[in-house]
C-alpha positions in Angstrom: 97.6 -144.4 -27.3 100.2 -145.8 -25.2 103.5 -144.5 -23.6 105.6 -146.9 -25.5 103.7 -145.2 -29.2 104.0 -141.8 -27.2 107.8 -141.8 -26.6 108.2 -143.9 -30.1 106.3 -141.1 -31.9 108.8 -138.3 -30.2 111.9 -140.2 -29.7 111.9 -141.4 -32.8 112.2 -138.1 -34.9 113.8 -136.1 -32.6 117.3 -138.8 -32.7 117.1 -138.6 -36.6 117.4 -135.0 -36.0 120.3 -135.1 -33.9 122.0 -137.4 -36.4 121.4 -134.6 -38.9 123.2 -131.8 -36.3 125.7 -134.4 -35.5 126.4 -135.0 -39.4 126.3 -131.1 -40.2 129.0 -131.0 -37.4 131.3 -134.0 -38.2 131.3 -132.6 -41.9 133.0 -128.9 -40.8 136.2 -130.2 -41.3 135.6 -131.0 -44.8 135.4 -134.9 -44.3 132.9 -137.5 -42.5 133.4 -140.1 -40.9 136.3 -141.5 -38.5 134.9 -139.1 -35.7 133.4 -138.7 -32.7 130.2 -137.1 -34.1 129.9 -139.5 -37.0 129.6 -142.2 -34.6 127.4 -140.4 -32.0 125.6 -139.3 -34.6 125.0 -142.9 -36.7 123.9 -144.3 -33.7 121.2 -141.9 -33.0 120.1 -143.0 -36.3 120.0 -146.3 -35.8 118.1 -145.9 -32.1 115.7 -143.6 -34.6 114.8 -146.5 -36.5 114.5 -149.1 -33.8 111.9 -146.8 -32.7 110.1 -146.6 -35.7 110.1 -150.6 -36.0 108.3 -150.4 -32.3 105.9 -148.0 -33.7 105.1 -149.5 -36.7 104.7 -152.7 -34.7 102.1 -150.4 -32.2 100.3 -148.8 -34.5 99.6 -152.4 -36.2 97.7 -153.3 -32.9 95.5 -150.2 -33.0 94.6 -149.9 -37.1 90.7 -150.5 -36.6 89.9 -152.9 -39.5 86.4 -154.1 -40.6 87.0 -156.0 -43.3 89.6 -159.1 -44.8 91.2 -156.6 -47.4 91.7 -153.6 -44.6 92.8 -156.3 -42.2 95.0 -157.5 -45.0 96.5 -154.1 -45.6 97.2 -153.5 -42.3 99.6 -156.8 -42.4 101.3 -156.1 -45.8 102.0 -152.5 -44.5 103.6 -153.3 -41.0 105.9 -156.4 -43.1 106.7 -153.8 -45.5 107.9 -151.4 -42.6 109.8 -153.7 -40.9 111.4 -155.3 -44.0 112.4 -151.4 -44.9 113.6 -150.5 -41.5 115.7 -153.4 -41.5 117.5 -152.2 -44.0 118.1 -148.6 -42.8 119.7 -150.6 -39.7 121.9 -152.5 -41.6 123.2 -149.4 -43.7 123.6 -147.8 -40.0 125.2 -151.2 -38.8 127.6 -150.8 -41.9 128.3 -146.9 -41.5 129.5 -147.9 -38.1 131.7 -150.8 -38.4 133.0 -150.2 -41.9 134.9 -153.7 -41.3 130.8 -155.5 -42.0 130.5 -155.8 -45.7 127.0 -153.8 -46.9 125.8 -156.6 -48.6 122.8 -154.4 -50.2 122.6 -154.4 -54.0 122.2 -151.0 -55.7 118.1 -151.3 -55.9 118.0 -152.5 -52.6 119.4 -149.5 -51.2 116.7 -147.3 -53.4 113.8 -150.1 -52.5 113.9 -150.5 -49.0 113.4 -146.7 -47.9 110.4 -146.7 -50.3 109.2 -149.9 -48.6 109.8 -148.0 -45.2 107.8 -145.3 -46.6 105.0 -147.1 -47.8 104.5 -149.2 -44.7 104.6 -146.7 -42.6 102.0 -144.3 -44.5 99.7 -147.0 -45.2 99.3 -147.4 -41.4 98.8 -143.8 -40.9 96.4 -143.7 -43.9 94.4 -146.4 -42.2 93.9 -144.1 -38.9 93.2 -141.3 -40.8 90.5 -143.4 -42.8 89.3 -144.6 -39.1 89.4 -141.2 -38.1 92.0 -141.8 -35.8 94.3 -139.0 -37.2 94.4 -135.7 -39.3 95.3 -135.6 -42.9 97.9 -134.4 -42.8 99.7 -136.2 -40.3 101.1 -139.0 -43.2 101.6 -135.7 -45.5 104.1 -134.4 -43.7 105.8 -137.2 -42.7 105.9 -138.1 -46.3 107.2 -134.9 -47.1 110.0 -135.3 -44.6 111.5 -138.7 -46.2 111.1 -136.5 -49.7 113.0 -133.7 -48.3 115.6 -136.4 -47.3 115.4 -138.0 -50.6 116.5 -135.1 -52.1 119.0 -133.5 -50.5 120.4 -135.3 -46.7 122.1 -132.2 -45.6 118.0 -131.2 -45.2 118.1 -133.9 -42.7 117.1 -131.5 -39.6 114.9 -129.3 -41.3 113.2 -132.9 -42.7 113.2 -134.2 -39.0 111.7 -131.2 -37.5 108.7 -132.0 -40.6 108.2 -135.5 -39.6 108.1 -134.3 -35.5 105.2 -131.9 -36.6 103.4 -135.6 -38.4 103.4 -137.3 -35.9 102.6 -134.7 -33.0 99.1 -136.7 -32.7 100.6 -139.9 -32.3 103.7 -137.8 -28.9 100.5 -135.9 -27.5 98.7 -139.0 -27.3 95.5 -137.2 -28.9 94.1 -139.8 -31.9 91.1 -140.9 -30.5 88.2 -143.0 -32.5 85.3 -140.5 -33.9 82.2 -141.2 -31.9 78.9 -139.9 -32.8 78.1 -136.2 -33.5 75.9 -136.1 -30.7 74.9 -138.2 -27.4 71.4 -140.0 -27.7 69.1 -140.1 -25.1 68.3 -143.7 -23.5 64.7 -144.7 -23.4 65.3 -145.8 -19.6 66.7 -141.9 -18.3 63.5 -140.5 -17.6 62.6 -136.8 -18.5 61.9 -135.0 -15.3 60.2 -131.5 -15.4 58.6 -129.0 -13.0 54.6 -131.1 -13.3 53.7 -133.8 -11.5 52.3 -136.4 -13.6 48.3 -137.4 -12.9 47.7 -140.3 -11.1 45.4 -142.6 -13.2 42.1 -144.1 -10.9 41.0 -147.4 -11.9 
């Protein structure tokens, strides 16, 4: 893996989990938005999911694919990402400058996390398939977007469960699975301790 998926893979959950401190302390007062930490805290966001647009767009490159549907897949999952992030960026875009009209229709706003979602664990699905990564990397990053579904003041604890996904992806440690064991090459010879006779003609 590369340091741009690395830092992508880190970067990328540890902002959404700032936004969610940053949310949890603009709300104290009893009101969000209009503050310092709403706005330091919605643009973490939105540097989040420029993040997760780069790594959707590097894991893309490294999906092994042997065949037209898998290559196929791999394609329809990294537009579907990027169509979903979009949105989350305009939403973000919108939560900052209230003055930009949303734009989003009501199923639109449900659809395009989904499509985020799906995207994004199709891709991982893929390198688990190749071998490339654990089960239950996509697992728990699908259970953080549920957790976020559900309730958004879980939005830390849901970050902290997406970090924990995609620890093989920061570490750097998905690696293809070779063979269980190395095989000897006809041309290394085998020594040993007795000299072989010398054949007479």
């Amino acid at each position: 893996m590369t340091f741009t998926t690395r830092f992508a893979a880190l970067a990328a959950p540890l902002l959404m989990l700032f936004y969610g401190i940053m949310r949890y302390v603009d709300g104290r007062d009893g009101d969000r938005g209009n503050g310092p930490a709403w706005d330091i805290g919605h643009t973490a966001f939105f540097l989040a999911f420029v993040l997760f647009v780069v790594l959707a767009v590097r894991l893309h490159k490294v999906v092994p694919v042997a065949a037209r549907w898998q290559r196929g897949l791999r394609d329809g999952a990294l537009v579907a990402a990027l169509v979903g992030a979009a949105g989350f960026l305009w939403v973000t875009l919108t939560d900052l400058f209230p003055a930009i009209p949303t734009g989003l229709p009501d199923l639109a706003m449900v659809g395009l996390p989904v499509l985020f979602q799906l995207g994004m664990l199709t891709l991982l699905g893929q390198l688990v398939a190749a071998r490339w990564l654990p089960v239950w990397s996509p697992l728990l990053m699908l259970f953080g977007f549920v957790l976020i579904a559900v309730n958004l003041d879980l939005l830390p604890f849901a970050s902290v469960v997406i970090l924990c996904g995609l620890v093989p992806l920061a570490t750097g440690s998905p690696r293809p699975a070779g063979p269980s064991r190395a095989h000897r090459t006809p041309h290394s010879p085998v020594r040993s301790g007795r000299r072989s006779p010398r054949r007479t003609p």
